[in-house]
Biotite code that builds the C-alpha atoms (Angstrom):
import biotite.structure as struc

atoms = struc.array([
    struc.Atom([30.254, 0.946, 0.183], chain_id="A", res_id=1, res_name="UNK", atom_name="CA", element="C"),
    struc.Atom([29.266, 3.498, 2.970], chain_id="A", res_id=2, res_name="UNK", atom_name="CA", element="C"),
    struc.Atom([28.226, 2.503, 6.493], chain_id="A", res_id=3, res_name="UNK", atom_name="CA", element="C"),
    struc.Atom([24.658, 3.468, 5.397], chain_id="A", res_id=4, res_name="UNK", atom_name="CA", element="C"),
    struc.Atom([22.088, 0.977, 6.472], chain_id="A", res_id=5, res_name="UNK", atom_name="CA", element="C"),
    struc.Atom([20.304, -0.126, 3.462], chain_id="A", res_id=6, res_name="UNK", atom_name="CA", element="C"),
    struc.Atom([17.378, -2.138, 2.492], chain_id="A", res_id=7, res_name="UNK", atom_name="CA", element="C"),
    struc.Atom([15.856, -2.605, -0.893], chain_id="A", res_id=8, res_name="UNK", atom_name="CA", element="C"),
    struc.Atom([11.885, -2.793, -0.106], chain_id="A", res_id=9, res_name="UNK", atom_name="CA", element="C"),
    struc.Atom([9.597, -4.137, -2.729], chain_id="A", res_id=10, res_name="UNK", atom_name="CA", element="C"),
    struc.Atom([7.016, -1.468, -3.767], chain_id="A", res_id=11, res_name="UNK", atom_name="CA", element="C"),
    struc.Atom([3.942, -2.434, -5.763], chain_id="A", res_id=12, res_name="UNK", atom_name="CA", element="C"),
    struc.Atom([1.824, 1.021, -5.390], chain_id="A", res_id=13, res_name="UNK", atom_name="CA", element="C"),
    struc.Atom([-0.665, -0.878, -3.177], chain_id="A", res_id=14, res_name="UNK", atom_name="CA", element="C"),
    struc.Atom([-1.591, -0.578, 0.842], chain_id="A", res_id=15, res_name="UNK", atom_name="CA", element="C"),
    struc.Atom([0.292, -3.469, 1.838], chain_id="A", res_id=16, res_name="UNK", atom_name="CA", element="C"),
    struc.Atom([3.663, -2.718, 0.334], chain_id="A", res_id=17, res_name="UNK", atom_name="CA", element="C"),
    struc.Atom([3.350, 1.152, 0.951], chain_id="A", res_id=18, res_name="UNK", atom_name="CA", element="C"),
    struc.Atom([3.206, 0.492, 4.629], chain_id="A", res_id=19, res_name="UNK", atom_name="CA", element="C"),
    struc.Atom([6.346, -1.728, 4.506], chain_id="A", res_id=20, res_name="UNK", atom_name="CA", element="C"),
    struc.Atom([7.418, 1.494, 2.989], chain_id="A", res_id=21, res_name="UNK", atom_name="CA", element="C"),
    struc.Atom([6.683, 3.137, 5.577], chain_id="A", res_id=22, res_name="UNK", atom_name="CA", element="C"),
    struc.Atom([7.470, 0.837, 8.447], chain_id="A", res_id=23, res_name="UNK", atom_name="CA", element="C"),
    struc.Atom([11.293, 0.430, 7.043], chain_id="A", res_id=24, res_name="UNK", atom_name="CA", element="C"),
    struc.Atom([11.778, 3.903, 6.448], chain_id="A", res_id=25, res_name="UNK", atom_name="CA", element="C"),
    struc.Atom([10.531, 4.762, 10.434], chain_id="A", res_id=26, res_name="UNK", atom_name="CA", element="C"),
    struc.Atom([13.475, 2.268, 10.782], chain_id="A", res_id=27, res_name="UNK", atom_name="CA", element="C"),
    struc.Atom([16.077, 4.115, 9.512], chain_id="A", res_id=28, res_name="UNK", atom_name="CA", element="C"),
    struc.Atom([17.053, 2.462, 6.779], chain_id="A", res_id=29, res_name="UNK", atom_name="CA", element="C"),
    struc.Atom([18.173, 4.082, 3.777], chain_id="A", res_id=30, res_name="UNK", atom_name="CA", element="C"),
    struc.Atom([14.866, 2.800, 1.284], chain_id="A", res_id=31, res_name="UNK", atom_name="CA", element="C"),
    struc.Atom([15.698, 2.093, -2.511], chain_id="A", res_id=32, res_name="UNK", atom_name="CA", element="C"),
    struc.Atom([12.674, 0.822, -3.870], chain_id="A", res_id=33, res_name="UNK", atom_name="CA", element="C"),
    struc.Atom([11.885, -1.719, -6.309], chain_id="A", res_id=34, res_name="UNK", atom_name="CA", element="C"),
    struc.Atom([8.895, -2.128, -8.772], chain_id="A", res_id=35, res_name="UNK", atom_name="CA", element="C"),
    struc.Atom([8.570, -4.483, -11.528], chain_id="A", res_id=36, res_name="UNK", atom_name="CA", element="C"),
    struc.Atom([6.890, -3.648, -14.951], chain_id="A", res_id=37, res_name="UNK", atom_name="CA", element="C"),
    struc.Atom([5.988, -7.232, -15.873], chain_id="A", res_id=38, res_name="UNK", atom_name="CA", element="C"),
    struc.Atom([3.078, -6.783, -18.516], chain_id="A", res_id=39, res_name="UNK", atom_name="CA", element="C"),
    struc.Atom([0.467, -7.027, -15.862], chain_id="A", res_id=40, res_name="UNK", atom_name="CA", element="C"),
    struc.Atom([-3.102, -5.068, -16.190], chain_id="A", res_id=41, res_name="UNK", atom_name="CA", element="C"),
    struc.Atom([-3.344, -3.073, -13.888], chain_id="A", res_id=42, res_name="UNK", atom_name="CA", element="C"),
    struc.Atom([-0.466, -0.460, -14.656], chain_id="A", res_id=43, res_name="UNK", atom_name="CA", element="C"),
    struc.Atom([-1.857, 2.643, -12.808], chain_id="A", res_id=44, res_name="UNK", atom_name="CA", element="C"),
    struc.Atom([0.176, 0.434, -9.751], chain_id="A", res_id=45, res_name="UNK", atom_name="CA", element="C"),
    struc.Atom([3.244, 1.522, -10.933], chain_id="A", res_id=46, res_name="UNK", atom_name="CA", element="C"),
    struc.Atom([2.775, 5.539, -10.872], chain_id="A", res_id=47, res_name="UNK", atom_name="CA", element="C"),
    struc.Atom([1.468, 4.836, -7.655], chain_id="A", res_id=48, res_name="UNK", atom_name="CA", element="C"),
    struc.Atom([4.324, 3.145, -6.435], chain_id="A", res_id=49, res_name="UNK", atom_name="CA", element="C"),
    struc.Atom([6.477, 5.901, -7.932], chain_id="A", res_id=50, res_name="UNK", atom_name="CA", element="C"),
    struc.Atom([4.380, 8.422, -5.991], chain_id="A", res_id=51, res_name="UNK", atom_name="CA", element="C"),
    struc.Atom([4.369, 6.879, -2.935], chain_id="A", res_id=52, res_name="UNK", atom_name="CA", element="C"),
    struc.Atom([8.546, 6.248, -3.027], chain_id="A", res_id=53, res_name="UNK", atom_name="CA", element="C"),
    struc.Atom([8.718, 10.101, -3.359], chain_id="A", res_id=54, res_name="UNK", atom_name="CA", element="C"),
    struc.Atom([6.262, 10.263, -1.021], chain_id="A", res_id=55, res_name="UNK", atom_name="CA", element="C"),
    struc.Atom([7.934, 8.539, 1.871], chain_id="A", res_id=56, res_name="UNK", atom_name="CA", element="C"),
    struc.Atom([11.421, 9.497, 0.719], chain_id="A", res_id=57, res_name="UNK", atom_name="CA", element="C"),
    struc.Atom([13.112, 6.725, -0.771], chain_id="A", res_id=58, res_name="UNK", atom_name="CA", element="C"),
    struc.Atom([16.568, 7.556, -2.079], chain_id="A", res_id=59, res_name="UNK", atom_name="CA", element="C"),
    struc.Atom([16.253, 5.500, -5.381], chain_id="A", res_id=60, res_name="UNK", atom_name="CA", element="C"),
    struc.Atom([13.648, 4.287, -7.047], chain_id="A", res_id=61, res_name="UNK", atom_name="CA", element="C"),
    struc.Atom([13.846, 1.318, -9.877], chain_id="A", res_id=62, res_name="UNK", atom_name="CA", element="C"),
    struc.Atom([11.414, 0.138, -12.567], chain_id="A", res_id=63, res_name="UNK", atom_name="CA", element="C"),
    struc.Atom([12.579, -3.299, -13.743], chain_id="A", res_id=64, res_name="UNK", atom_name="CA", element="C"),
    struc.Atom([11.257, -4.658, -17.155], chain_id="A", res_id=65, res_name="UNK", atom_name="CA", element="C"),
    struc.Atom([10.119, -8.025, -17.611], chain_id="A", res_id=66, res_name="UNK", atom_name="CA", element="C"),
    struc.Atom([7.446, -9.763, -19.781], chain_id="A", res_id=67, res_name="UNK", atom_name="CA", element="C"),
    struc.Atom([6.032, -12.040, -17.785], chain_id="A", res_id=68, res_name="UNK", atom_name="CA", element="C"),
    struc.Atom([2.963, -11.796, -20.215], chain_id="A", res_id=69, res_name="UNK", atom_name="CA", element="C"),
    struc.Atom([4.773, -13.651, -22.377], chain_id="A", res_id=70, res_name="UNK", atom_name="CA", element="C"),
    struc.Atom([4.145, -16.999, -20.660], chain_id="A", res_id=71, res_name="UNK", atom_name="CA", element="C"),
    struc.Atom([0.718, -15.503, -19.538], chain_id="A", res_id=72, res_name="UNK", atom_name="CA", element="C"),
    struc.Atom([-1.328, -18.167, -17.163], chain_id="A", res_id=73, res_name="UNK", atom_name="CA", element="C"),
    struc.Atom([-2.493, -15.089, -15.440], chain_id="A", res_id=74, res_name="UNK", atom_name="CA", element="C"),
    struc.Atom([-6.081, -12.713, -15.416], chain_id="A", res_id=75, res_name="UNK", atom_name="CA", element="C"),
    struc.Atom([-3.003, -10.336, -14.244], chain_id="A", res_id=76, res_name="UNK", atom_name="CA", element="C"),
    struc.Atom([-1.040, -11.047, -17.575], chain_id="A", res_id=77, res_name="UNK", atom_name="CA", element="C"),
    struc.Atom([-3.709, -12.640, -20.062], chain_id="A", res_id=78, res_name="UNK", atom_name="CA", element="C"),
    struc.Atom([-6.228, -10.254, -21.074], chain_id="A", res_id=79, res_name="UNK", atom_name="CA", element="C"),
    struc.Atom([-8.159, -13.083, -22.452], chain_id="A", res_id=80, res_name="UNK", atom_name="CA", element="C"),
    struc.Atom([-8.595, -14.427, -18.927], chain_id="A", res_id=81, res_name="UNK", atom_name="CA", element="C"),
    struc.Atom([-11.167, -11.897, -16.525], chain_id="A", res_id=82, res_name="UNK", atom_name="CA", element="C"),
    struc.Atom([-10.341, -10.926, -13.642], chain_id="A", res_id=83, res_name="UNK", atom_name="CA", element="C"),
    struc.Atom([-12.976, -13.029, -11.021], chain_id="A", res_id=84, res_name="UNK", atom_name="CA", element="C"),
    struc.Atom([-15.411, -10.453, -8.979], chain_id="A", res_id=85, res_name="UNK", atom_name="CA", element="C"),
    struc.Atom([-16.442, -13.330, -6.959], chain_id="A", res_id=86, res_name="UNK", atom_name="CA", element="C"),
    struc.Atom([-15.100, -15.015, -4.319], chain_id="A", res_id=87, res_name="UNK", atom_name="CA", element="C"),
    struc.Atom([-12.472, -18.209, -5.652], chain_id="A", res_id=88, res_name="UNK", atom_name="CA", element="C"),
    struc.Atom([-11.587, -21.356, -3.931], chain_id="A", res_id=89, res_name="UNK", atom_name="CA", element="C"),
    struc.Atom([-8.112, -22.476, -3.993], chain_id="A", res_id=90, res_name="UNK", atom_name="CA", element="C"),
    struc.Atom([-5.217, -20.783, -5.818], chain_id="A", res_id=91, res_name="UNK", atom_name="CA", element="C"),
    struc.Atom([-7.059, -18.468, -7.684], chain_id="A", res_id=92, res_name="UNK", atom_name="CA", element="C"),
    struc.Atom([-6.283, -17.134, -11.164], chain_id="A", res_id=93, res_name="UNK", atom_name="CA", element="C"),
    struc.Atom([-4.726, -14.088, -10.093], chain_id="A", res_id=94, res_name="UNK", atom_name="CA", element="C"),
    struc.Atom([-1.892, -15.513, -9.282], chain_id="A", res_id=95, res_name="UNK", atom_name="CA", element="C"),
    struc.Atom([1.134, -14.930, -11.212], chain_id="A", res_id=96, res_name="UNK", atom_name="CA", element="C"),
    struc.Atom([3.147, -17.385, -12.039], chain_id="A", res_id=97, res_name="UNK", atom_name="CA", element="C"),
    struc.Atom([6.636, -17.424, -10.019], chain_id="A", res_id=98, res_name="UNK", atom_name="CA", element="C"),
    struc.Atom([6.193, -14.108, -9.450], chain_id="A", res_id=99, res_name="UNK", atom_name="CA", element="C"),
    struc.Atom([7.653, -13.607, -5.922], chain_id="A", res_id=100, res_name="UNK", atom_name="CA", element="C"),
    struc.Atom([10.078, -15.773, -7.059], chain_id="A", res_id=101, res_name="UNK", atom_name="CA", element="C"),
    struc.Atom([11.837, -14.031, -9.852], chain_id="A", res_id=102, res_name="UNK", atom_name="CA", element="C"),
    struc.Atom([10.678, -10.599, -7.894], chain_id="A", res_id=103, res_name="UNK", atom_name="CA", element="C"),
    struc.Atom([12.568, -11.526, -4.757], chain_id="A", res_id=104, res_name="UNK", atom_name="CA", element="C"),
    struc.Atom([15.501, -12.586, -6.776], chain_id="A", res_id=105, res_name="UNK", atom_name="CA", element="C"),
    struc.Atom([16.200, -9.369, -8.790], chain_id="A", res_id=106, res_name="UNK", atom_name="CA", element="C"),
    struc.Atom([15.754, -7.537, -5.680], chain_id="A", res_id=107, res_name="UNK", atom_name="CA", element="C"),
    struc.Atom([18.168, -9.988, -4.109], chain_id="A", res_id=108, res_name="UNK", atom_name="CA", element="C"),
    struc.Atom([20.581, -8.943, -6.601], chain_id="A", res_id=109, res_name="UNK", atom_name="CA", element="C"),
    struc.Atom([20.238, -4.904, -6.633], chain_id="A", res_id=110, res_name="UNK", atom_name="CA", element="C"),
    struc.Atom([20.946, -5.947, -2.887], chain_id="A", res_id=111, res_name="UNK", atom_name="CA", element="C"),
    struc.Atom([24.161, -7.427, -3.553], chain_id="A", res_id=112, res_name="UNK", atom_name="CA", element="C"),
    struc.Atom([25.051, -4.440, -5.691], chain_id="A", res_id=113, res_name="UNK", atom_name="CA", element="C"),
    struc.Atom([23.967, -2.254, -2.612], chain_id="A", res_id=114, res_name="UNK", atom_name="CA", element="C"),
    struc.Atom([25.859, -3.859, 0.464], chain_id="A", res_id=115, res_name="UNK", atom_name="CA", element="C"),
    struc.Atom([22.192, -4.024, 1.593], chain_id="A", res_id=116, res_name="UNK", atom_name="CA", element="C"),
    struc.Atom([21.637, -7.279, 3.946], chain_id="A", res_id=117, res_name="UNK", atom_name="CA", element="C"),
    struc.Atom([17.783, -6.433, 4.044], chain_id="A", res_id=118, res_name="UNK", atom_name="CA", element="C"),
    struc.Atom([15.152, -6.959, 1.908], chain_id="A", res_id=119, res_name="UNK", atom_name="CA", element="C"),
    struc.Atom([11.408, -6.353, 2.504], chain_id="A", res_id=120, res_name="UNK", atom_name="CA", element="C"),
    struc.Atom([8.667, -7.509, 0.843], chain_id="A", res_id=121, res_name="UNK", atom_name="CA", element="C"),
    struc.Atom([4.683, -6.977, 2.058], chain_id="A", res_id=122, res_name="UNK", atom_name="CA", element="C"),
    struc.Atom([3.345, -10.628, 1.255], chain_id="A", res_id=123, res_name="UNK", atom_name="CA", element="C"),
    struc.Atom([0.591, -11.440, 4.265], chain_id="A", res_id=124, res_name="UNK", atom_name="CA", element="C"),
    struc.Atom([-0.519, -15.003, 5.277], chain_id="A", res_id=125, res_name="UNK", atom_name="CA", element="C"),
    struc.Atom([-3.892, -13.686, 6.569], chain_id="A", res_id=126, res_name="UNK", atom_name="CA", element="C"),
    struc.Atom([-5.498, -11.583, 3.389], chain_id="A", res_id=127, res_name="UNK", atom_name="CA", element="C"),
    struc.Atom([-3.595, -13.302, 1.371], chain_id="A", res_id=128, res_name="UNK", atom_name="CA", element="C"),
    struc.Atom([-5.935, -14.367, -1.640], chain_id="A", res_id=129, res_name="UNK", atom_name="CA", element="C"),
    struc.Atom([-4.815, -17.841, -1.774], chain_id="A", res_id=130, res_name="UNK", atom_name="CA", element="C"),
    struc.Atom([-1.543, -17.098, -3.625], chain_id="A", res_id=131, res_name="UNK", atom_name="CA", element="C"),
    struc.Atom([1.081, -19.894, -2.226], chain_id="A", res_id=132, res_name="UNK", atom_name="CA", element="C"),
    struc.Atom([4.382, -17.429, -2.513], chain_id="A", res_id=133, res_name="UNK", atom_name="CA", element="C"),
    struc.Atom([2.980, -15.234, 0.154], chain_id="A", res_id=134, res_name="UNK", atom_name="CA", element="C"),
    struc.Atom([3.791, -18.102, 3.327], chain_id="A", res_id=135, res_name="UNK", atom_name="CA", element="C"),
    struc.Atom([5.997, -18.346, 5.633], chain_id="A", res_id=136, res_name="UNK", atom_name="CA", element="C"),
    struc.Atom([7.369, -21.212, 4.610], chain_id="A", res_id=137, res_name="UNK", atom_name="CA", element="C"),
    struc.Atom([8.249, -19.804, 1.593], chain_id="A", res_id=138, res_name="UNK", atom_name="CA", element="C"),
    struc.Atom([10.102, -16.677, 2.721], chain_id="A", res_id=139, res_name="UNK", atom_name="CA", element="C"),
    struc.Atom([11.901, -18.997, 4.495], chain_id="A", res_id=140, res_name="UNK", atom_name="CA", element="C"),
    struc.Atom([13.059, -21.331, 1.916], chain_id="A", res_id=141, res_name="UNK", atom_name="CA", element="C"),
    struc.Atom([13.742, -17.971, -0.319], chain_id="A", res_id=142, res_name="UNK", atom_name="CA", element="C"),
    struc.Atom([16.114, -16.423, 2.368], chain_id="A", res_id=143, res_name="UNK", atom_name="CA", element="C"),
    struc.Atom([17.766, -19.823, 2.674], chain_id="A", res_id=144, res_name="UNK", atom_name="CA", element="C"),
    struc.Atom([18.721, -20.190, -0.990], chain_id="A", res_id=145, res_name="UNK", atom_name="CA", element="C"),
    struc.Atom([19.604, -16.420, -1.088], chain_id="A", res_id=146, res_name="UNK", atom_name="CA", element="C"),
    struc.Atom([22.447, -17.470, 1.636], chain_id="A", res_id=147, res_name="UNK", atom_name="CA", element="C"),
    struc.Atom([23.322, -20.063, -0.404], chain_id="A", res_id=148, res_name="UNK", atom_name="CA", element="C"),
    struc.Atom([23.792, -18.799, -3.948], chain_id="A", res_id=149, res_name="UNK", atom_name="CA", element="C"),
    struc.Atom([25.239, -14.884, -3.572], chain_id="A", res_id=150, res_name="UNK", atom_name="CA", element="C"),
    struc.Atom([28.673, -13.758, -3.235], chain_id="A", res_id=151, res_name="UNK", atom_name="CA", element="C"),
    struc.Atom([27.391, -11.720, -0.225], chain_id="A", res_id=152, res_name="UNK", atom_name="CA", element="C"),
    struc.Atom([26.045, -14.969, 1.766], chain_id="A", res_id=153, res_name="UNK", atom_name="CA", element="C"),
    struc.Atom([28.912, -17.163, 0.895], chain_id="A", res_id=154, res_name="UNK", atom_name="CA", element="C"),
    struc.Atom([31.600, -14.648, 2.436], chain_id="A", res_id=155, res_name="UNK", atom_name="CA", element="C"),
    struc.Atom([29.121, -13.959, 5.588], chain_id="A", res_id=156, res_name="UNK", atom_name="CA", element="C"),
    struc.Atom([26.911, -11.099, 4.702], chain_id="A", res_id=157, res_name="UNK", atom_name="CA", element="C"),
    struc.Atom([23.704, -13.119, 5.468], chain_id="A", res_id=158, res_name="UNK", atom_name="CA", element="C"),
    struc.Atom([20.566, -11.860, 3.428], chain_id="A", res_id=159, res_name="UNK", atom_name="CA", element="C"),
    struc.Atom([17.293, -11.078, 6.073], chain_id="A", res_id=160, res_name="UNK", atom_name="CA", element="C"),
    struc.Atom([14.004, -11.581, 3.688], chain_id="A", res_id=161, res_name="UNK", atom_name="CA", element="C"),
    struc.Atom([11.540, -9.577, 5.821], chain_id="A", res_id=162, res_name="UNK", atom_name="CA", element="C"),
    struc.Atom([7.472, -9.855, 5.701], chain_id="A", res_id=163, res_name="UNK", atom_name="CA", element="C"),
    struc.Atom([6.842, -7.735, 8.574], chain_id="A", res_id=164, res_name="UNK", atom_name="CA", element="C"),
    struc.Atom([2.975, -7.662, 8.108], chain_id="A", res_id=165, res_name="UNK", atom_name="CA", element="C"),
    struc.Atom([3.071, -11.642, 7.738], chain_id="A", res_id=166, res_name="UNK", atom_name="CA", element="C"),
    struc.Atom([0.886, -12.010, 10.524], chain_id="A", res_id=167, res_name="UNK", atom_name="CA", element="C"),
    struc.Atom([-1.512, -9.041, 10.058], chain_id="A", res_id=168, res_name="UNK", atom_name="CA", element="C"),
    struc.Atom([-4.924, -8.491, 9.260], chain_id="A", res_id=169, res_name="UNK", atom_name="CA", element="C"),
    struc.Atom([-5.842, -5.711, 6.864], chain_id="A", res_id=170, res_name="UNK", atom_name="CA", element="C"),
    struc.Atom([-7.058, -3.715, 9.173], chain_id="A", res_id=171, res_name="UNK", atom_name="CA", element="C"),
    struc.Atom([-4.296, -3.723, 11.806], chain_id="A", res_id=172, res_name="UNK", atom_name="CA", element="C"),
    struc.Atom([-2.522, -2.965, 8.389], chain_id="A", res_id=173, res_name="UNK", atom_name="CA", element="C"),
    struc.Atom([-3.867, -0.156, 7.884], chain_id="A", res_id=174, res_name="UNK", atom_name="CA", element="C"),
    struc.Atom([-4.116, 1.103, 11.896], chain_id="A", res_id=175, res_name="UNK", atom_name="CA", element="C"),
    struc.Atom([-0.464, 0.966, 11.146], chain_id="A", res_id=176, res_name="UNK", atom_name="CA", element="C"),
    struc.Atom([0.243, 2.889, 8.441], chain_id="A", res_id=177, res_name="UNK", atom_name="CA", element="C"),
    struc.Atom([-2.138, 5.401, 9.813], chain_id="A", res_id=178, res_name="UNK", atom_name="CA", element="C"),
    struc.Atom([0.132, 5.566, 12.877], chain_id="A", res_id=179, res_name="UNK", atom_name="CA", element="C"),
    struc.Atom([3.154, 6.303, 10.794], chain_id="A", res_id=180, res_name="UNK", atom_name="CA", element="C"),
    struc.Atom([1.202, 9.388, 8.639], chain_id="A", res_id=181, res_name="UNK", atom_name="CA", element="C"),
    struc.Atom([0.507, 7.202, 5.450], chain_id="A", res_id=182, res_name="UNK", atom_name="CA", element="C"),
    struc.Atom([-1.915, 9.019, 2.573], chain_id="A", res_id=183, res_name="UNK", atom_name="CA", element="C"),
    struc.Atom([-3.445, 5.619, 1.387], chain_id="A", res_id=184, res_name="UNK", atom_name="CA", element="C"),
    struc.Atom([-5.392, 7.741, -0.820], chain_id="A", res_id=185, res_name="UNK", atom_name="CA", element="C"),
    struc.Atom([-1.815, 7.712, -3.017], chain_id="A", res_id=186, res_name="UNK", atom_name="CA", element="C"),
    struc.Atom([-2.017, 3.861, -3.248], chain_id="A", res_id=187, res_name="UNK", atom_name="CA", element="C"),
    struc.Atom([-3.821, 1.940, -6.151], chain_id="A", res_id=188, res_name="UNK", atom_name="CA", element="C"),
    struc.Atom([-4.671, -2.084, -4.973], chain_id="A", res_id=189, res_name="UNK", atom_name="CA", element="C"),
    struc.Atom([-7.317, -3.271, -7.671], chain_id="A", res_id=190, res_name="UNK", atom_name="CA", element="C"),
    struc.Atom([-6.398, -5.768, -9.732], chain_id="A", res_id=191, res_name="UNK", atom_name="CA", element="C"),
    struc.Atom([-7.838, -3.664, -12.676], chain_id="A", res_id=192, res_name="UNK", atom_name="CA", element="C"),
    struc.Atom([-7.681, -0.129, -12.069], chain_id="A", res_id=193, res_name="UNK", atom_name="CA", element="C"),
    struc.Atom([-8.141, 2.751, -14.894], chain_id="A", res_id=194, res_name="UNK", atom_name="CA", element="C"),
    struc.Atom([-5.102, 4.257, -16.289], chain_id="A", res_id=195, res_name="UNK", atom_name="CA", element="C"),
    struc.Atom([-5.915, 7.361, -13.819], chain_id="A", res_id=196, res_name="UNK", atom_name="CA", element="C"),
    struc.Atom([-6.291, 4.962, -10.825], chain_id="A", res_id=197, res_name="UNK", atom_name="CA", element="C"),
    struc.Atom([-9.868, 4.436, -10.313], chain_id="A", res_id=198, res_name="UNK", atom_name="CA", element="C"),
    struc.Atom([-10.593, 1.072, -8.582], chain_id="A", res_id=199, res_name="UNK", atom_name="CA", element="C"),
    struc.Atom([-13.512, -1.284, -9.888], chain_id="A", res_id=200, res_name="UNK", atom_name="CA", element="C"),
    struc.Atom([-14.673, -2.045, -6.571], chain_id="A", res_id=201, res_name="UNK", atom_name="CA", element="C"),
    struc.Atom([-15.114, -5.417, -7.241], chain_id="A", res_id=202, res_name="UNK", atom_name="CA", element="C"),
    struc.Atom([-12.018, -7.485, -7.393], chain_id="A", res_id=203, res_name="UNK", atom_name="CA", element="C"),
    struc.Atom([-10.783, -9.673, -4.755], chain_id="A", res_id=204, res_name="UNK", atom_name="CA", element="C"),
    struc.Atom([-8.238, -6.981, -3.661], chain_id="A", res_id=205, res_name="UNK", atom_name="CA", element="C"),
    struc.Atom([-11.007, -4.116, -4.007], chain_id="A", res_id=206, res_name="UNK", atom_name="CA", element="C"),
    struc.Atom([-13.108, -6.493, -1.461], chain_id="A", res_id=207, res_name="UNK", atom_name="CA", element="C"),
    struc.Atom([-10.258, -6.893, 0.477], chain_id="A", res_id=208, res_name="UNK", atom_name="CA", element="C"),
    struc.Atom([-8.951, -3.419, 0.710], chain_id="A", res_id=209, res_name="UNK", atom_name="CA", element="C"),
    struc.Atom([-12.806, -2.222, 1.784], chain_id="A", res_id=210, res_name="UNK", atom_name="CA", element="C"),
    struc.Atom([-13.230, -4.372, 4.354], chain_id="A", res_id=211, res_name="UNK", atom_name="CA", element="C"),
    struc.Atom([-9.668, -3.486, 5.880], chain_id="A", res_id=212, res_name="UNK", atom_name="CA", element="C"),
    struc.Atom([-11.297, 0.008, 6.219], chain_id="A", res_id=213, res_name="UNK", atom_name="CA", element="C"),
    struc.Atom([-14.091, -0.850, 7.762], chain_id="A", res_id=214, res_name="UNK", atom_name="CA", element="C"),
    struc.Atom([-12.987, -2.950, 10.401], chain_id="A", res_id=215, res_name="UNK", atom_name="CA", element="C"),
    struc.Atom([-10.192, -0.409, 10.868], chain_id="A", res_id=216, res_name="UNK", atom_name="CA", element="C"),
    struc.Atom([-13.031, 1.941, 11.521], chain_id="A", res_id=217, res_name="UNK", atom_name="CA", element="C"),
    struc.Atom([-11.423, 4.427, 9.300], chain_id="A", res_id=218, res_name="UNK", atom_name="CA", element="C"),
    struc.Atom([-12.453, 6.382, 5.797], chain_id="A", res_id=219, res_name="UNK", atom_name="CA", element="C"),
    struc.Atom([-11.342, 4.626, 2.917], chain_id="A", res_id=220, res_name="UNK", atom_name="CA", element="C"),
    struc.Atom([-9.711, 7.258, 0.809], chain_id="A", res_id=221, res_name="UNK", atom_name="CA", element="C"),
    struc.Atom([-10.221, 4.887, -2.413], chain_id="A", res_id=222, res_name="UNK", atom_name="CA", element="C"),
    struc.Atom([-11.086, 6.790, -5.653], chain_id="A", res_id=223, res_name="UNK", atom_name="CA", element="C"),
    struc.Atom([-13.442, 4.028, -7.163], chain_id="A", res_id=224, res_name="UNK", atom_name="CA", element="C"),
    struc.Atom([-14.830, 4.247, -10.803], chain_id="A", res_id=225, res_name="UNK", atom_name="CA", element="C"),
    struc.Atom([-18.430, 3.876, -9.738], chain_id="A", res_id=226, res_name="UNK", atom_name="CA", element="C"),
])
């Protein structure tokens, strides 16, 4: 391995992940980027995560295949399940199985394969819909069992899980990413966007993408289907 410095950054297509994008690569880390194909919905996520890799100049992007639609227990996943348009209480049924789980752990593996000690990820314990993999606590726990079960953290190449916008609000979120030049317009966030990328407008993560822009005070660039 070179003497590069390397991170493999977890890219969904959405605001949140695009400006870890972005935050990493203002870094100067080397970015290879990460997206996972995992049978959900709302695919138009994953051209926009290709798009905005390119975008912000990434040096490899990856597409990883699972079928996490398999085991459904999803409305991500289970088409027979809708996606709520109102407000939930509790865990809602968005939530996806494991998902950070098994995400962080294949991206814990390219990472091994890099050299890279640094992983980023764009989970938020202030918008974060309820879902109980995007806490502290667990990032913690993660990067603790990533130090214990690798080559790399065994033989003293400690693993760094990162959540820089852990502590954000949407709209200092998106202040942010306008700081660093960021064309949200590339991004797709709703939970079930059209094949072209057109939002519903209705979702949890349409309602919480809006309101970022508003109390960011700035134009939100979101193509929406109505």
């Amino acid at each position: 391995m070179n003497d590069s410095k390397r991170a493999v950054i977890l890219v969904s297509g959405g605001l949140d992940s695009t400006t870890v994008l972005a935050l990493v690569k203002a870094r100067g880390y080397d970015c290879y980027t990460l997206s996972f194909d995992y049978g959900q919905r709302h695919r138009a996520e994953l051209i926009a995560a290709q798009r905005v890799s390119a975008a912000l100049g990434d040096v490899e992007h990856k597409v990883v295949n699972l079928n996490l639609d398999s085991i459904g227990g999803s409305a991500l996943t289970d088409t027979s399940i809708a996606v709520p348009e109102e407000e939930t209480v509790g865990v809602p049924i968005t939530y996806v199985p494991a998902r950070n789980t098994i995400f962080l752990s294949i991206a814990l593996g390219w990472a091994e394969v890099l050299g890279a000690s640094d992983i980023f990820i764009g989970v938020n314990a202030v918008d974060y819909s309820g879902y109980p993999d995007c806490r502290p606590e667990y990032i913690a726990a993660f990067e603790s069992m990533a130090n214990l079960a690798t080559r790399a953290g065994v033989e003293g190449q400690a693993t760094t899980i990162h959540a820089p916008l852990m502590e954000m609000g949407k709209n200092d979120i998106i202040r942010a990413g306008m700081a660093l030049g960021i064309d949200y317009s590339l991004t797709v966030s709703c939970y079930q966007a059209t094949e072209n990328g057109l939002a519903c407008g209705r979702c949890e993560s349409c309602r919480l993408r809006r309101q970022g822009f508003l109390d960011a005070k700035v134009a939100d660039p979101t193509r929406y289907q109505h």
